[in-house]
C-alpha positions, 0 to 999 in steps of 0.5 A, a space after each residue: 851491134 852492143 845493143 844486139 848483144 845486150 837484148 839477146 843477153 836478157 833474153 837469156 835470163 828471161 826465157 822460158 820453157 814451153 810448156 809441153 802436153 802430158 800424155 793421159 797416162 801421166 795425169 794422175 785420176 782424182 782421188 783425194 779429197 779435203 780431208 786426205 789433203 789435211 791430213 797430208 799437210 798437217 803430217 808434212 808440215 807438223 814434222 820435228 820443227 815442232 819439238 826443236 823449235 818450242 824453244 827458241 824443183 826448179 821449173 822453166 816454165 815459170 818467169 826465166 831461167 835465172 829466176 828458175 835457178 835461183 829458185 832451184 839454188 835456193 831449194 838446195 840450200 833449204 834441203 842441205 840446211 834442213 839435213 844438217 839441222 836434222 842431224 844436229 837434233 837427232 845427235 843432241 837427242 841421243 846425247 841427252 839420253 846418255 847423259 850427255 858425254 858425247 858433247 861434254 868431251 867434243 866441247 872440253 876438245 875443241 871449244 878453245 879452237 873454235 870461232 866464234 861463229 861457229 859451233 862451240 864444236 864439230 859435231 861429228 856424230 851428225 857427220 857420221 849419221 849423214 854419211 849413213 844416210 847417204 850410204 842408205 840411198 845411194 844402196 837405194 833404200 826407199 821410205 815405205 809408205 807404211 813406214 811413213 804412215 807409222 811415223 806420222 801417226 806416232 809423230 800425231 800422238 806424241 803432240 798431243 800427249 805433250 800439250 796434255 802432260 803440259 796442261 797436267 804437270 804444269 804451273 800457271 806460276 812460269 807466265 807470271 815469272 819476277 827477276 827474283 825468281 831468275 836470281 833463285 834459278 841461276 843460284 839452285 841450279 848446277 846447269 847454269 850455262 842453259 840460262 837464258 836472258 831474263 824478260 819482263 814477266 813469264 808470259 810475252 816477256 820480250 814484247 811485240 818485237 820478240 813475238 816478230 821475231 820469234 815468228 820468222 824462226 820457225 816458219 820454214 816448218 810450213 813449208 810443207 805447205 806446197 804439199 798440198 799445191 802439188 797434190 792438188 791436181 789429184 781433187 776432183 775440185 781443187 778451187 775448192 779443196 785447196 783452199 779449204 785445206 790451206 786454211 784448215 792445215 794453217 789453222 791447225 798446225 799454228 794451234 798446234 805450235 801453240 799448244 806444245 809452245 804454252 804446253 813447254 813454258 808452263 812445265 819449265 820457266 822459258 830462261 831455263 829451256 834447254 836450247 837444243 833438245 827442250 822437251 825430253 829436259 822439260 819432262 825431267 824437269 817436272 819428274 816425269 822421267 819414263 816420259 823423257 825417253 819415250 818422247 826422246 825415241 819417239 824424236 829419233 824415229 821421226 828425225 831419221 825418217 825425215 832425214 831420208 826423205 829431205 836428203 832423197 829430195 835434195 839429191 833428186 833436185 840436183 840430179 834434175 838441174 844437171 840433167 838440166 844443163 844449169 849445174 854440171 853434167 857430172 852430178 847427174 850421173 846414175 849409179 847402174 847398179 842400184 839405178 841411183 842418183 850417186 854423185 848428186 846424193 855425195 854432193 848433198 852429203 857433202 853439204 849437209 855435212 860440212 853445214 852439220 858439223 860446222 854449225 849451231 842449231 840456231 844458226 841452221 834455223 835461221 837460215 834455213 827460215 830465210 831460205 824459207 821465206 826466200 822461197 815463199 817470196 819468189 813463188 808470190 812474185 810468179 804468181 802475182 807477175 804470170 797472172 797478167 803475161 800472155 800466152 806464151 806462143 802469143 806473145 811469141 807472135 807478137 814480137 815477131 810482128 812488133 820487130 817486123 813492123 819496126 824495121 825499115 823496108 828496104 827502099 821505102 822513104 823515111 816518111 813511111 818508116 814512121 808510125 802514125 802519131 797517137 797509135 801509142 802512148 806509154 803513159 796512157 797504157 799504164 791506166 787505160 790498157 789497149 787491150 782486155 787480154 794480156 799482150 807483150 806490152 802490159 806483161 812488160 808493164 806488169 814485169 817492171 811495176 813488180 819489181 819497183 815493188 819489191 825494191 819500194 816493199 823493201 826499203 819499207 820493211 828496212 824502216 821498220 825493222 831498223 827504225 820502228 820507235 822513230 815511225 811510230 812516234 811521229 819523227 817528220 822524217 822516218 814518219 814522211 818517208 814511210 807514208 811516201 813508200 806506202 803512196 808510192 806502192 799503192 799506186 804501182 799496186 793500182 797500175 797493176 790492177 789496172 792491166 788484163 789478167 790472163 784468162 786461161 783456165 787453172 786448176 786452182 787461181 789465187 784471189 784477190 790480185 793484186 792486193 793479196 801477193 802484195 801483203 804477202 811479199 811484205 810480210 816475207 821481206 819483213 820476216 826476212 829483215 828480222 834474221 842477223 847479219 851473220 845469217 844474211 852474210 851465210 846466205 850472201 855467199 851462196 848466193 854468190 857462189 850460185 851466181 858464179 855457176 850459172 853466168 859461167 856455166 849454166 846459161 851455156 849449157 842449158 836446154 833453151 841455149 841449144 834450143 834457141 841458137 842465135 842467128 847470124 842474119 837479121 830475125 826480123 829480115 829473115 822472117 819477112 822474106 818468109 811472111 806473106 804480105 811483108 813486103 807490100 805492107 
């Protein structure tokens, strides 16, 4: 009975919503091309990440509904950090354009009161500009496509007038920086507070391991890489146009960080980069005043406009989990006048501003990265565990047949009851599979040899994080530990390349499975592990805070637990009586 109990619990945690067949009016008629997908990914991705950062939906039809909770609980803490992290900038922003009273006074007021894990103050001008924002959607105001367009096309022009202002005005001097000319700056310079820590030379001055993890700061603006994924139903040949677009927006918009990255170090020695608001400082810096308040205003358009969208999706995906049973029925309500989603967009407001008021820029940027590359790496584990699952009526079949072949027929001597020697070996399965196409068993293969991955990747990034000098240099220990991890996953990586892949035809099928998600799963745990412990810890407790929703309320109100009511008789006693030749076999 306990055992009962406990497979229909994880049956829960597993279960999956049927794919349903969309209408020919829904499914959108090709008209994009390569170049349309580009443009649309380099203008979602290269949004105000770039300027901040030069210095420093959920479905059920994927593995499971916890997994697809977890997917949607971490998208809205993306979408809240991303909101606070806008306000932050745009309320740094205007600051420096007046002269930076608003932050001297709210410092000289509450600095003394302040943690030291949170902001040095309350920012309350983010506050307020969340509040506006909310306010804004909730009367139902909607981002024009001219609008964007304008915002995009402006956000294009200022990139490149800032890495050509960066190659004019710049001094080749700034990558070739010595400790005397740190001692120089800190005693010329009455904006001492912006110092930062001195390297070894102006060009890379913290090594590999600052490049590393320099690189997981930022990579939450490629997100909008999924634009592209999503969009792509609407190519004509999405084999060929995702891919080439993924390649063409990765490349440009990692040469456009660069730019506007060697663009700034070259104006401003990379120590004395204003943390919050670099670019409009790096212009002043060099005299060009003018060109200090157009980029600045520029920043502000920008900000505001990505602001509406990110703080609309936010409210949206709360909307569609509650609508979904796995968040409270209350916050999908609709506002009937304005047809708006009020309750989700309060809650978004909510969140934003308390992580907005509450907390450092940086400390947003980090955890919006690891939430980032959470994301990135739960995608990977889809799809390197649905390529080999069967179908999902199939595999239905075939545990009906599987829990009717395993009870004993009532009457039938114990000699009958038990299957024939040979007809299954586990071991054998794990390299010679018994089928070419995906069945239950190699799928529950394929689902228990991705998850020892992930656990083995894991431990394996620790290692290099925590410990890189001592397995590089030879320790016996760390050295042995680390090739026994990577035997170990290249052998389970081998087990799954082993078993069938689904056949089913896709719009867009990623090569090279398994190799391919398994360097990618590595690099996203790797990145992760370069975040602090104050970052981790943040990102613990919503995750704990998340968990608490859904085993207390979730998994009792979604659609699948009325859709699949537990049956008070044996399932397996009941589908035989209705199975024809079930019992004579």
């Amino acid at each position: 009975m306990l055992g009962q109990h406990v497979r229909q619990f994880g049956e829960k945690l597993v279960r999956r919503r049927p794919v349903e067949p969309r209408d020919k009016s829904e499914i959108p008629t090709p008209h994009l091309n390569i170049f349309s997908l580009v443009v649309f990914g380099v203008n979602r991705t290269l949004r105000v990440g770039v300027y901040i950062l030069a210095c420093s939906v959920a479905v059920y039809v994927t593995m499971g509904q916890l997994y697809a909770f977890i997917t949607g609980w971490t998208l809205i803490l993306r979408f809240g950090v991303a909101t606070a992290y806008l306000t932050r900038a745009w309320s740094y922003t205007f600051d420096s354009l007046i002269g930076n009273h608003i932050s001297q006074v709210l410092e000289g007021t509450f600095s003394e009161h302040m943690p030291s894990f949170l902001a040095t103050y309350p920012d309350f001008v983010a506050l307020v500009l969340v509040l506006l924002i909310a306010g804004l959607l909730i009367l139902g105001v909607q981002v024009t496509e001219l609008v964007r367009k304008v915002s995009e096309s402006f956000n294009v022009l200022v990139l490149i007038f800032i890495i050509l202002a960066g190659f004019i005005k710049g001094d080749l001097h700034n990558w070739q920086l010595t400790e005397q000319d740190y001692k120089l700056a800190a005693s010329g310079s009455s904006d001492s507070y912006s110092l930062g820590p001195l390297g070894s030379g102006g060009f890379v001055p913290f090594g590999f391991e600052g490049i590393l993890r320099g690189a997981a700061m930022p990579f939450y603006s490629y997100f909008g890489l999924n634009a592209i994924i999503t969009t792509g139903k609407e190519t004509p040949n999405p084999q060929r146009s995702i891919s080439w677009s993924l390649g063409i927006v990765i490349s440009s918009c990692s040469l456009a960080y660069a730019g506007v990255t060697a663009a700034l170090t070259l104006m401003v020695p990379y120590y004395q980069m204003h943390p919050n608001n670099p670019l409009p400082q790096a212009f002043h810096h060099v005299g060009w005043a003018p060109a200090r308040y157009f980029v600045a205003v520029v920043i502000l358009c920008a900000l505001f406009h990505s602001l509406l969208v990110v703080m609309l999706s936010m409210s949206r995906l709360i909307q569609e989990m509650a609508e979904d049973g796995l968040l409270f029925r209350g916050l999908g309500q609709i506002y009937a006048r304005r047809g708006t989603s009020l309750v989700a967009i309060l809650g978004s407001a909510t969140l934003s501003g308390i992580l907005a008021v509450l907390f450092e820029i940086f400390h947003l940027v980090e955890l919006m990265s690891i939430v980032a590359l959470l994301f990135n790496f739960l995608v990977t584990l889809s799809v390197l565990v649905l390529r080999y699952q069967p179908d999902q009526n199939f595999s239905k079949k075939e545990k009906v047949e599987e829990e009717i072949e395993l009870e004993p027929i009532v009457g039938a001597s114990p000699l009958e009851s038990v299957p024939e020697a040979g007809t299954s070996n586990p071991l054998k399965s794990l390299w010679d599979p018994v089928s070419t196409t995906p069945i239950l068993k190699s799928g529950q293969i394929v689902y228990g040899c991705a998850f020892l991955l992930v656990l083995l990747l894991t431990i394996l990034s620790l290692l290099l994080a925590l410990w890189p000098s001592r397995v590089f240099s030879g320790d016996p220990g760390f050295t042995a530990g680390a090739v026994l991890l990577l035997l170990l996953i290249a052998g389970i990586t081998a087990i799954i390349w082993r078993q069938p892949q689904n056949p089913s035809p896709l719009p867009f099928r990623v090569p090279a499975l398994p190799v391919l998600p398994v360097l990618s799963i590595f690099v996203n745990v790797y990145l992760m592990m370069q975040m602090s412990s104050v970052t981790w810890a943040q990102f613990g407790i919503w995750n704990a805070m998340g968990l608490a929703i859904y085993f207390g309320y979730g998994i009792r109100h979604s659609p699948e637990e009325k859709r699949d009511p537990q049956p008070p008789a044996s399932t397996s006693q009941s589908l035989r009586e209705h199975t024809p030749g079930a019992e004579s076999s």
